[in-house]
C-alpha positions as CSV (number, residue, x, y, z in Angstrom):
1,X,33.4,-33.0,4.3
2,X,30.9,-35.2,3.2
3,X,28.4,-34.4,5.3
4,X,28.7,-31.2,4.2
5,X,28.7,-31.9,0.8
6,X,25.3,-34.2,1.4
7,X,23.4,-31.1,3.3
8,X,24.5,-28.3,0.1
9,X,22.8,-30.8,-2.0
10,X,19.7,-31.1,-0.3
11,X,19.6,-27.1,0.0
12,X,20.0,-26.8,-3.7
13,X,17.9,-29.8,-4.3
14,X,14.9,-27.8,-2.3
15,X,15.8,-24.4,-3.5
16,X,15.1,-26.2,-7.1
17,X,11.5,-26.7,-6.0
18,X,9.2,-23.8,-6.9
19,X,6.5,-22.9,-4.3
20,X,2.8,-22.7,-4.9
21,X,3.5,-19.5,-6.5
22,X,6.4,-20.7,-9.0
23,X,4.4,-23.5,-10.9
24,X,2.3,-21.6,-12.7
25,X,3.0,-18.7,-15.1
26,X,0.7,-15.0,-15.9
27,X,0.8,-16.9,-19.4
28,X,-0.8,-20.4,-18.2
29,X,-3.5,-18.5,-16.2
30,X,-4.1,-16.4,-19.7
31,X,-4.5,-19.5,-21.7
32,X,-6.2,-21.2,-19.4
33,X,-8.3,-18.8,-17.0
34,X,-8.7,-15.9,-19.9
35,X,-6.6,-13.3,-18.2
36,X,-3.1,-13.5,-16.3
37,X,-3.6,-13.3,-12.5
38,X,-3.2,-9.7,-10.5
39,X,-1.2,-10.6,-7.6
40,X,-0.4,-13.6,-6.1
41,X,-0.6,-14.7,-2.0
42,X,1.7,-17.5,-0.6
43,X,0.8,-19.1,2.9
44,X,2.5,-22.4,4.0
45,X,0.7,-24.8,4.6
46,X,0.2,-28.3,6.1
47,X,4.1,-29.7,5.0
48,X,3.8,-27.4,1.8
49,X,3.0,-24.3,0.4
50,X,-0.7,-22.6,-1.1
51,X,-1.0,-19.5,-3.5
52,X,-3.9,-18.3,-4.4
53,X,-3.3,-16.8,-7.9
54,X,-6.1,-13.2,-7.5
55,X,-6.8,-12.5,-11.7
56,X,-9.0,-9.4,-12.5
57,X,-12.2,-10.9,-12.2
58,X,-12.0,-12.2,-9.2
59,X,-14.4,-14.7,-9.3
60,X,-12.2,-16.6,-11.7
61,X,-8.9,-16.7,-9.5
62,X,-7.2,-20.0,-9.1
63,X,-6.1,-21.8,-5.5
64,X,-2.8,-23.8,-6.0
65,X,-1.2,-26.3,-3.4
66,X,2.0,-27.8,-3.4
67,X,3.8,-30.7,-0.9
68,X,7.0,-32.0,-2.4
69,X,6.9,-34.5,1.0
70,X,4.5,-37.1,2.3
71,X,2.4,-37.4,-0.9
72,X,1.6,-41.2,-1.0
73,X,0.5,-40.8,3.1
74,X,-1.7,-37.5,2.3
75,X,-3.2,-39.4,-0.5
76,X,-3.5,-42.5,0.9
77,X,-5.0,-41.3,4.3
78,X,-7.5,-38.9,2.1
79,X,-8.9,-41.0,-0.7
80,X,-8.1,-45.0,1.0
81,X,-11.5,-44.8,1.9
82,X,-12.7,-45.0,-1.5
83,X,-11.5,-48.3,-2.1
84,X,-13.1,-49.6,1.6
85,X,-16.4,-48.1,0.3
86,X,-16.9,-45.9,3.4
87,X,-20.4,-44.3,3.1
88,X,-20.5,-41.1,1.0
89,X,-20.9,-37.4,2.8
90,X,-24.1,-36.2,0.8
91,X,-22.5,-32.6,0.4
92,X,-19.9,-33.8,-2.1
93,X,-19.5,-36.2,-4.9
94,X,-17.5,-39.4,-4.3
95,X,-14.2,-38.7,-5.8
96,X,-13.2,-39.3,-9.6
97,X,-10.2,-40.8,-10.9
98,X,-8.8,-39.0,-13.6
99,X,-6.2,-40.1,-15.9
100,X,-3.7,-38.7,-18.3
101,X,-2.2,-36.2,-15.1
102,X,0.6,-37.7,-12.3
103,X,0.4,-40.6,-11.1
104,X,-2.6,-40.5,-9.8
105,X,-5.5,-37.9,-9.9
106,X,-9.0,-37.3,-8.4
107,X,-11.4,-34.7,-8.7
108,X,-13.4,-33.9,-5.6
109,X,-16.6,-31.4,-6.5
110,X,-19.3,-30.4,-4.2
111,X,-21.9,-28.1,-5.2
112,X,-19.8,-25.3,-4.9
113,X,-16.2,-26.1,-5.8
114,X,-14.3,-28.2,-7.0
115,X,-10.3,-30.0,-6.5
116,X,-8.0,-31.4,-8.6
117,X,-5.8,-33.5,-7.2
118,X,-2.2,-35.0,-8.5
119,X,0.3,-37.6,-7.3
120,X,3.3,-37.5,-8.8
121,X,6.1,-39.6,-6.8
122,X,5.9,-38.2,-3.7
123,X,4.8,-35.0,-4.7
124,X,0.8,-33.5,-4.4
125,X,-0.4,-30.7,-6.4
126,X,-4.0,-29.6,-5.6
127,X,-5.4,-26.9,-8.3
128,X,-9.3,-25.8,-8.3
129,X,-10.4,-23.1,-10.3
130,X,-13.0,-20.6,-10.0
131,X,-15.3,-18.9,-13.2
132,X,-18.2,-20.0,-14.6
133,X,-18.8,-23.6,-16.1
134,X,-19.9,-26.8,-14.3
135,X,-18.2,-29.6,-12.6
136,X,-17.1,-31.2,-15.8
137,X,-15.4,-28.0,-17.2
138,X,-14.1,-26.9,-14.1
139,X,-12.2,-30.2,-14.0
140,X,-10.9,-29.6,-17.8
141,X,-9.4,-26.0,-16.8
142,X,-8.2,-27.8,-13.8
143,X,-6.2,-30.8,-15.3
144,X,-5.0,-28.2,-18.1
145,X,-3.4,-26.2,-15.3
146,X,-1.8,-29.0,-13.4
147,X,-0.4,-30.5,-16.8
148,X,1.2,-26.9,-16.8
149,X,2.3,-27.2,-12.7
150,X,4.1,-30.4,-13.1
151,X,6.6,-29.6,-15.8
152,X,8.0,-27.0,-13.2
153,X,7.9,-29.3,-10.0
């Protein structure tokens, strides 16, 4: 019986966690992106799920992952490095802390995209953001969407 009763709470406790698809809202991408997004594509991926959020202008559509599981490894195994001062790869910017999201957060740019990413427990939500605008704003519309993300995770 108790066993039982521990396994329906995990299954409600993960059926309570929205997919890459469910954090963000037609009404976030609007505010934040201009427009609401078309159509939406999940693909699981790597212990989590991505959805890449298509909007009318295609150029601006948003790219959304989400790992409820294994956050402090992935994050620790990806930006550890930082801290040993590992020599840079020339094609992308070191990575930036960025406070007032999560946990933790770092953007990672390269002269064609950029990442936002957020720890938050042992959750990871990566956002990035297409449209015009540099690094700097890109990283604005980012963090505005993953403030949005997290109160639904």
């Amino acid at each position: 019986m108790i066993l039982f009763a521990t396994l329906l709470m995990a299954a409600q406790l993960r059926a309570a966690q929205p997919d890459a698809c469910g954090v963000l809202t037609k009404a976030d991408l609007q505010a934040v992106q201009g427009e609401p997004f078309a159509e939406t594509k999940l693909t699981a991926r790597g212990g989590g799920t991505q959805c890449f959020y298509q909007l009318p202008t295609f150029t601006k559509s948003v790219s959304v992952d989400v790992r409820y599981r294994g956050a402090r490894k992935f994050w620790d195994d990806t930006f550890e490095h930082e801290r040993e001062g590992e020599e840079k790869d020339e094609k992308t910017a070191p990575p930036l802390k960025v406070r007032g999201v999560g946990s933790e957060a770092m953007w990672v740019s390269s002269h064609v995209a950029g990442s936002l990413y957020v720890r938050k427990g042992d959750t990871l939500l990566r956002v990035s953001v297409g449209g015009t605008g540099g690094p700097n704003e890109k990283l604005e519309r980012s963090k505005r969407l993953a403030l949005r993300a997290l109160k639904r995770m």
